[in-house]
N, C-alpha and C positions, 0 to 999 in steps of 0.2 A: 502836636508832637514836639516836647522842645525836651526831656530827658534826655540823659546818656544812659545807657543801661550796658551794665559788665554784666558778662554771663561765664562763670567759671565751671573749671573740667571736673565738678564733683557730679554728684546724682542728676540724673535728667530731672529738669521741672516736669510739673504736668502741664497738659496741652493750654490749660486756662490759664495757668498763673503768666504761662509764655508769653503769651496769644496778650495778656495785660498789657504787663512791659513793655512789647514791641509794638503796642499800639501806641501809647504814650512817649517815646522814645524815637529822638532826630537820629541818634548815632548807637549803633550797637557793638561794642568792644568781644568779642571771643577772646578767651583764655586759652592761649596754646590747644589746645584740643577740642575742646567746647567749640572750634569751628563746624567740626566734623558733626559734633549732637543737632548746631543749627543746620546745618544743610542738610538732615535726615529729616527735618522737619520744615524743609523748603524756604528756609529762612537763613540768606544772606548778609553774613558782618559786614561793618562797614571797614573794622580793623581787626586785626588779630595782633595781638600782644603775648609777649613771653620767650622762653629760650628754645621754643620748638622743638620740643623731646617727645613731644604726642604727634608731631604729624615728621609725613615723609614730605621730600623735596619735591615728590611729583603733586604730592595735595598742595603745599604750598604754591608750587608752579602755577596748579590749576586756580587757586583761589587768586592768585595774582593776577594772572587773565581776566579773572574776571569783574577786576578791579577793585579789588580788596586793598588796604594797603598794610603792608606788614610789618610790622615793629621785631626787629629779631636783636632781640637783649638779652646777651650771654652772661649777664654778672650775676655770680652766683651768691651776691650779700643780699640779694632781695629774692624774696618771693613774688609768682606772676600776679599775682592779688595786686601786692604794692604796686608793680610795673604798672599795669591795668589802671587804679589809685592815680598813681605818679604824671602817667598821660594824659588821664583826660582833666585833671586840674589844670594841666597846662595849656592843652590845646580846646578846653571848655571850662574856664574859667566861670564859676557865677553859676553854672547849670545843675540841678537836682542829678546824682549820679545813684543810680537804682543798683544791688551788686546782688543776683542771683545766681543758685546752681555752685554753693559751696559747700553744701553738707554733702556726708557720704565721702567714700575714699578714704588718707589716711589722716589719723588724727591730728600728727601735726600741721597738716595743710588748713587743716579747720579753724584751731588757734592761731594759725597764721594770720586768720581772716582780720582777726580782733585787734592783733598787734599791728598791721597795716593800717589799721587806720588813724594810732597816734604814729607811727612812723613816716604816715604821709602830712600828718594834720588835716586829715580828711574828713569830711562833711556829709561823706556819703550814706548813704540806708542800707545796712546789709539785711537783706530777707532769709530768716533759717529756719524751718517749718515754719509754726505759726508765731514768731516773734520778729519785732522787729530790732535791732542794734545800731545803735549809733554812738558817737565821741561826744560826749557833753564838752559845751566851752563856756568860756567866759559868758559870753553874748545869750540871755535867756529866751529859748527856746518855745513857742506853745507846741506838743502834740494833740493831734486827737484821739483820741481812743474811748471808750465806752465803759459805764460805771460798772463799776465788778472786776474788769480785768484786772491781771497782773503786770505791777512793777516792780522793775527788778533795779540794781545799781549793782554794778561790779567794779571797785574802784582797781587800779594795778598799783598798787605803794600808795604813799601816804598821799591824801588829797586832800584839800583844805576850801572853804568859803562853799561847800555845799548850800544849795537852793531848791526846796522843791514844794510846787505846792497843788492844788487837786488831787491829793493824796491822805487817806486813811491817816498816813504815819508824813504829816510833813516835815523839811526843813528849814531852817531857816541859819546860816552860816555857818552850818557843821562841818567837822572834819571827822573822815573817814580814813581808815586803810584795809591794805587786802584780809579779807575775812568774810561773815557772810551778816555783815548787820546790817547792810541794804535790801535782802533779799527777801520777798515773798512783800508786796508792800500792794495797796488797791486804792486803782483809781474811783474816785468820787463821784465824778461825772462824765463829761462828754471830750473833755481834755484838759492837760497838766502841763507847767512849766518849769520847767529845769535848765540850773546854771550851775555852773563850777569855778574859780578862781583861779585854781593852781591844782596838777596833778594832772594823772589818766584814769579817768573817767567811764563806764560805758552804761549806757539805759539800754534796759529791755524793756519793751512791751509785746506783752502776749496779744496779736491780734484776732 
């Protein structure tokens, strides 16, 4: 168990995807609310993160007792995502950060997810159905993934020194901008590498 796993106030996971995570996973972050989904499911954070607009003082109280620790950040330039992002780079530097339980809810809390993570320069996996999302950086990346799946590339503005290769359609030091001509792309085999230069970046893989 050496993950951080964020688990956000959108749609409840299901019992397995849950039951995943938190097996894998030393530290488990709640999102303002999402304390509440874990402790209906007998699973205690280790922190809660956000402006606490989803819980009352007495649920707080209570989760404090019980040695929770609570991060309550009122600034309203960041989303609880970023917060959530923000924290555990700092106090878990170096550690795979797992970020479920963000779809569902409203839309802009969704996108938010996406822009958090160049906001934070974060490294983390966000899980949304069945894909996964992450920040392409500089530093080439292998995933795994399986031949047939889909890859996807959403770049945010103009990105430059694209790299990609176990891919149907690869790269090799393209520049991309926002649009959709990364989109709908198949992986080759068993996993693919991916790097970017300059710009914001995001890879999907359908897993």
């Amino acid at each position: 168990m050496t993950d951080v796993l964020i688990v956000g106030n959108g749609d409840s996971p299901s019992d397995s995807v849950l039951d995943f995570f938190v097996s894998k996973s030393s530290t488990i972050i709640a999102l303002d609310g999402a304390a509440i989904t874990l402790e209906k499911r007998n699973i205690r954070p280790d922190v809660i993160v956000g402006d606490m607009d989803g819980l009352t003082s007495e649920q707080l109280d209570a989760f404090h007792s019980q040695g929770v620790e609570i991060i309550h950040d009122l600034a309203q330039d960041t989303s609880d995502i970023s917060k959530g992002l923000a924290w555990s780079k700092e106090h878990h530097p170096g550690k795979q950060v797992n970020v479920i339980g963000i779809t569902g809810g409203r839309l802009d809390h969704q996108l938010a997810a996406f822009s958090a993570l160049f906001e934070c320069q974060s490294d983390a996996h966000l899980y949304i159905d069945d894909w996964l999302v992450v920040r392409v950086t500089k530093i080439p990346i292998q995933y795994s993934t399986v031949k047939g799946k889909n890859i996807s590339l959403i770049p945010f503005g103009e990105v430059s020194g694209v790299s990609l290769s176990g891919c149907k359609y690869p790269l090799d030091n393209e520049d991309l901008s926002s649009g959709t001509k990364g989109i709908h792309n198949e992986a080759l085999g068993q996993d693919i590498t991916i790097s970017c230069q300059q710009g914001n970046l995001l890879l999907l893989i359908n897993n």
